[in-house]
C-alpha positions in Angstrom: 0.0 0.0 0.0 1.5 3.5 -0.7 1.2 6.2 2.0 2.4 10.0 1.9 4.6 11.1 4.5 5.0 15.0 5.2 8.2 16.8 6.7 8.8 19.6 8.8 11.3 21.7 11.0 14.3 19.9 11.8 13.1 16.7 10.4 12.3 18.5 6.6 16.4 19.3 7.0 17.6 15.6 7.6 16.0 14.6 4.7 16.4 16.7 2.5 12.8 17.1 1.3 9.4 17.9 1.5 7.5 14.9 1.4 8.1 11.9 0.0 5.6 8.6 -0.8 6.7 5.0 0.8 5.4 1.6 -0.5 4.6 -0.5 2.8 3.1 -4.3 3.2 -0.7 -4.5 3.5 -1.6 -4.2 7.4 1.5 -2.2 8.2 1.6 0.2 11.4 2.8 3.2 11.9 5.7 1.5 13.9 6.5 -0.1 10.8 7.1 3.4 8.7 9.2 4.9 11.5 11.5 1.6 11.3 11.9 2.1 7.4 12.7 6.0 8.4 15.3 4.4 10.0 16.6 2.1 8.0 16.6 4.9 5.0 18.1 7.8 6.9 20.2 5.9 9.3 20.3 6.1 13.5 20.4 9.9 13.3 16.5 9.9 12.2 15.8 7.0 14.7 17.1 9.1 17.2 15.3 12.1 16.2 12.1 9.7 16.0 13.4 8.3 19.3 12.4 5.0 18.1 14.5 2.7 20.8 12.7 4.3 23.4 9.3 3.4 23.0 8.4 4.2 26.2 9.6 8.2 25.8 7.7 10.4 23.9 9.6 13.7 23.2 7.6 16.6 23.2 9.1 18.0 20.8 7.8 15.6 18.1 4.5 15.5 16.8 3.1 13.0 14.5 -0.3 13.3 12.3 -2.2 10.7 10.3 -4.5 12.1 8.2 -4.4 15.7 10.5 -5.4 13.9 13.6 -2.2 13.9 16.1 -1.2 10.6 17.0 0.9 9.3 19.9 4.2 7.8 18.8 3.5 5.3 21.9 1.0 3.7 20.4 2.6 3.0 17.1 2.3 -0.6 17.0 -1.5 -0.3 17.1 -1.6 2.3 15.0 -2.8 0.9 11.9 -2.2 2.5 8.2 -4.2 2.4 5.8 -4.1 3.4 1.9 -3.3 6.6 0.3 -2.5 7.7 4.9 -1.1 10.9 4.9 1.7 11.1 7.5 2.7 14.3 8.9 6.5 14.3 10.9 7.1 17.6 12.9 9.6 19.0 15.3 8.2 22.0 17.3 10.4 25.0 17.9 10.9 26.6 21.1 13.8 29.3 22.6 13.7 32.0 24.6 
């Protein structure tokens, strides 16, 4: 199934790019994408995703499927579906 995923902030720089589309297997969860992130972009991107930790969420990160936000926690229940629109985004802050 193809999906869409969106980049911005800090994560839009890693890449390189806007957005991109990713072929996954039928049934895939969101966990699954963030692995392939991985796996394509290397440990710095799993570290930005903090994907080892699946018990952290930063709250820095903020992830939408189809516009509605989504708790990287929950990942591996997070079913995709078809033609999903992922959105990846770092928040800002400073003083």
């Amino acid at each position: 199934m193809k999906v869409k995923i969106k980049y911005f902030g800090l994560l839009r720089n890693k890449v390189g790019k806007k957005e991109e589309d990713f072929t996954l297997k039928r049934d895939a969860y969101l966990s699954d994408l963030l692995e392939k992130l991985r796996e394509l972009y290397g440990e710095e991107m799993g570290d930005l995703l903090n994907i080892e930790n699946e018990n952290s969420l930063d709250p820095t990160l903020l992830v939408t499927v189809n516009g509605i936000t989504t708790d990287l926690k929950d990942g591996t229940r997070k079913k995709l579906n078809e033609n999903d629109t992922i959105a990846l985004l770092t928040l800002i802050s400073g003083g």
